[in-house]
C-alpha positions as CSV (number, residue, x, y, z in Angstrom):
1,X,33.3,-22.8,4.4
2,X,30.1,-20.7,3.3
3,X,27.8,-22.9,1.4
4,X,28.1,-22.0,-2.5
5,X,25.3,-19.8,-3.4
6,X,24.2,-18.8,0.2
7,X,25.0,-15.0,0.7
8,X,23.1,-12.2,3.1
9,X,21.2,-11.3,-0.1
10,X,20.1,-15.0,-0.7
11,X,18.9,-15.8,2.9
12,X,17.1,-12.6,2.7
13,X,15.6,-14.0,-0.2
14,X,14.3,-17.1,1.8
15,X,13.5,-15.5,5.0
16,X,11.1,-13.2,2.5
17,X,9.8,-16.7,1.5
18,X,9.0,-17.6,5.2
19,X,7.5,-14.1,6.3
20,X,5.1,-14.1,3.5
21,X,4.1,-18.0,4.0
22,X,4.1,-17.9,7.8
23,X,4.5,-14.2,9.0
24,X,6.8,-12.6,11.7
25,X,5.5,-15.8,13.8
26,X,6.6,-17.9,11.7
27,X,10.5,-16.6,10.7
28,X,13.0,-18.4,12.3
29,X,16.1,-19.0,11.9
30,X,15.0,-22.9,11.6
31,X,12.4,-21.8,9.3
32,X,15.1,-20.3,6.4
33,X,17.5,-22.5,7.1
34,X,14.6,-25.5,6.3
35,X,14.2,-23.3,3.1
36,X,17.5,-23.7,2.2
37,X,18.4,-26.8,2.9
38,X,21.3,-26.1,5.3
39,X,21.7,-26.7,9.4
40,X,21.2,-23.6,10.8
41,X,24.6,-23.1,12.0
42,X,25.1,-22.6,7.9
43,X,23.6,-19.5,8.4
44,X,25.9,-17.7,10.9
45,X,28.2,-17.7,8.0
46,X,26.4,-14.5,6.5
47,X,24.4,-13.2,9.4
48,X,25.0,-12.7,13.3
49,X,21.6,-13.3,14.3
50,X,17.6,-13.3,13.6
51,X,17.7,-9.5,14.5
52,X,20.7,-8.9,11.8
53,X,18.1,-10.8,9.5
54,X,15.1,-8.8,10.6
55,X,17.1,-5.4,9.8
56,X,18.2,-6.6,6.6
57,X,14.5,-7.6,5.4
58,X,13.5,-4.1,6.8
59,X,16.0,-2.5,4.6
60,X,14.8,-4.8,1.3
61,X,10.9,-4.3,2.4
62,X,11.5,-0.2,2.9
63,X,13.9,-0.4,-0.3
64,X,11.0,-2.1,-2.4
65,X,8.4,0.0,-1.3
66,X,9.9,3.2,-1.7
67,X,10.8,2.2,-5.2
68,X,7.7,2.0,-5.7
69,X,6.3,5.3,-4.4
70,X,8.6,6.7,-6.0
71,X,7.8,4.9,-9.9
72,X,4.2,5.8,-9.1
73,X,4.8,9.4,-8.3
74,X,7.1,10.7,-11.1
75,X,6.1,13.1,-13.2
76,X,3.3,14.1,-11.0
77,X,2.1,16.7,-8.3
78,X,-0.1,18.5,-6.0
79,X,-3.1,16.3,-5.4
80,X,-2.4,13.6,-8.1
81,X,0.7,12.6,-6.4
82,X,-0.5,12.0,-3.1
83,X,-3.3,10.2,-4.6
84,X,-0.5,7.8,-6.5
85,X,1.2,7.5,-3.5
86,X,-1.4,6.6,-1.1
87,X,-2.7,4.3,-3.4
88,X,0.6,2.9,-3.7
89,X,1.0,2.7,-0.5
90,X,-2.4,1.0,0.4
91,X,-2.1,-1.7,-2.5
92,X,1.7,-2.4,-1.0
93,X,0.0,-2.9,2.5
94,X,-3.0,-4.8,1.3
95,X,-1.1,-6.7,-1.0
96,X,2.1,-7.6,1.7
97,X,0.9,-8.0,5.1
98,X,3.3,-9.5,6.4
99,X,6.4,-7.3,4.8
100,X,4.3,-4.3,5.5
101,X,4.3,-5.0,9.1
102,X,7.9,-4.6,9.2
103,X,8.1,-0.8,8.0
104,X,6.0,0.4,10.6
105,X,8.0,0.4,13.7
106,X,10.9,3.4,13.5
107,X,14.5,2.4,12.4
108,X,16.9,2.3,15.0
109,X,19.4,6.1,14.0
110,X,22.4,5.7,12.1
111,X,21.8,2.1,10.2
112,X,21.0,0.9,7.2
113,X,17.3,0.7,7.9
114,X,17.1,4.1,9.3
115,X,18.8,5.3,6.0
116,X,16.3,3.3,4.1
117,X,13.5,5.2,6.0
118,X,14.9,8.4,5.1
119,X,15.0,7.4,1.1
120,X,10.9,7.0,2.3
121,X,10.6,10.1,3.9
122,X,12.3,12.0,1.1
123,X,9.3,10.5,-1.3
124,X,6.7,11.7,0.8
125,X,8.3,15.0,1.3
126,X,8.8,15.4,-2.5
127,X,5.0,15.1,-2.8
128,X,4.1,17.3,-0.2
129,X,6.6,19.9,-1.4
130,X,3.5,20.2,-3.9
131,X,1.6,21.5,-1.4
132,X,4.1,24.4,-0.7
133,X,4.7,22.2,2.6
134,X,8.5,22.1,3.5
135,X,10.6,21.8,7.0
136,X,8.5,21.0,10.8
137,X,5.1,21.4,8.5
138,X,6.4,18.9,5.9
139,X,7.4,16.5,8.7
140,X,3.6,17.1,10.4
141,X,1.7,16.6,7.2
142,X,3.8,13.0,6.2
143,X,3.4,11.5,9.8
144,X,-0.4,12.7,9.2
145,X,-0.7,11.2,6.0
146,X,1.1,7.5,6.5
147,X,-1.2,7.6,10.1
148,X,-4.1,8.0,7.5
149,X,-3.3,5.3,5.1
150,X,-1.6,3.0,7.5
151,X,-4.4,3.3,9.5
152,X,-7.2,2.3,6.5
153,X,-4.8,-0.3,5.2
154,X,-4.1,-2.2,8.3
155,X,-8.1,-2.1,9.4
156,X,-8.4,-3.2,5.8
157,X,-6.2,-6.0,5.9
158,X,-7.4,-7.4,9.3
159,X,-11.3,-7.6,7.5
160,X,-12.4,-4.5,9.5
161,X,-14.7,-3.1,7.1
162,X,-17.5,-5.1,7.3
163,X,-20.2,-3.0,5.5
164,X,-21.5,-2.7,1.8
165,X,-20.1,0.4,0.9
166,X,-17.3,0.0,-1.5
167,X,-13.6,0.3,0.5
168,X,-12.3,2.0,-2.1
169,X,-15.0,4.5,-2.6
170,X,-14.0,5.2,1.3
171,X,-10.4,5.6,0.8
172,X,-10.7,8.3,-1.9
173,X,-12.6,9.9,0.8
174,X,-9.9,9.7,3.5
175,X,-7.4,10.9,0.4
176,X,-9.6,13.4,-0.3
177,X,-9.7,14.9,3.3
178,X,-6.2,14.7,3.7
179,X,-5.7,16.8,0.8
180,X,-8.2,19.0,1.6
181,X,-6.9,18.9,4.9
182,X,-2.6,20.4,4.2
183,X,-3.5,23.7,4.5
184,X,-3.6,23.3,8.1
185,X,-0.4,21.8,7.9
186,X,1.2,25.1,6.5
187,X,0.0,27.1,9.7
188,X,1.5,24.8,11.8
């Protein structure tokens, strides 16, 4: 019998517990199972396998994120929605290493996490739409702009910017060039 109380969603929960405490090192099966007090056979019960658990928390991260973008970008456009979303994005990043690391590498087609993705895609394509960018240029100008703030955030994270000038000063100039920078996209 399934432990009472222990469902997909709930080990999700603890594995998020784990990944945040001891990053993608650190999550185990052992590791939730420790969290929730069960042998790690209990687990089996909900999920096949640590990869079934890794898709799931890629789904919940992406899910969370993109809710997020999303919140941050309503009711805005042009410029001052991409400079909510890559600000969103950067404090998500800066803010959750660990989860962050998980919505970097491309879903695997037709799954749950790809579908998750696309929910993501559809945010950044809403703001670029803005910019009179739509189809092949879209696509360009959103793998351009996540490089961008991915990039910043993940130097940013691993103490990479070492100098006195303030980070955040720098990253409205990277937004700032990107934005300045879409008209290129259209010709592409």
């Amino acid at each position: 019998m399934p432990r009472v109380g222990l469902t997909p969603g709930a080990i999700v929960d603890l594995a998020l517990g784990v990944l945040d405490d001891d990053g993608l090192t650190g999550l185990t099966l052992t590791a939730v199972a420790k969290r929730a007090g069960v042998a790690v056979p209990a687990l089996y019960k909900h999920i096949r396998n640590l990869d079934e658990l890794v898709g799931l928390l890629r789904v919940r991260i992406i899910g969370d994120l993109t809710e997020r973008l999303a919140a941050d970008c309503v009711g805005r456009s042009g410029p001052d929605a991409l400079r909510a979303l890559a600000g969103t994005f950067r404090a998500y990043a800066i803010a959750n290493p660990h989860r962050y690391a998980l919505t970097v590498q491309a879903a695997p087609p037709n799954t749950r996490e790809s579908e998750a993705a696309v929910r993501m895609l559809a945010v950044f394509l809403a703001v670029l739409r803005g910019f009179e960018l739509e189809g092949s240029a879209a696509i360009h100008a959103a793998r351009a702009l996540r490089a961008a703030c991915h990039g910043f955030a993940s130097i940013q994270v691993a103490g990479g910017f070492g100098l006195a000038e303030n980070v955040d000063e720098s990253y409205e100039l990277l937004v700032r060039m990107v934005i300045e920078g879409l008209p290129l996209a259209r010709g592409h």
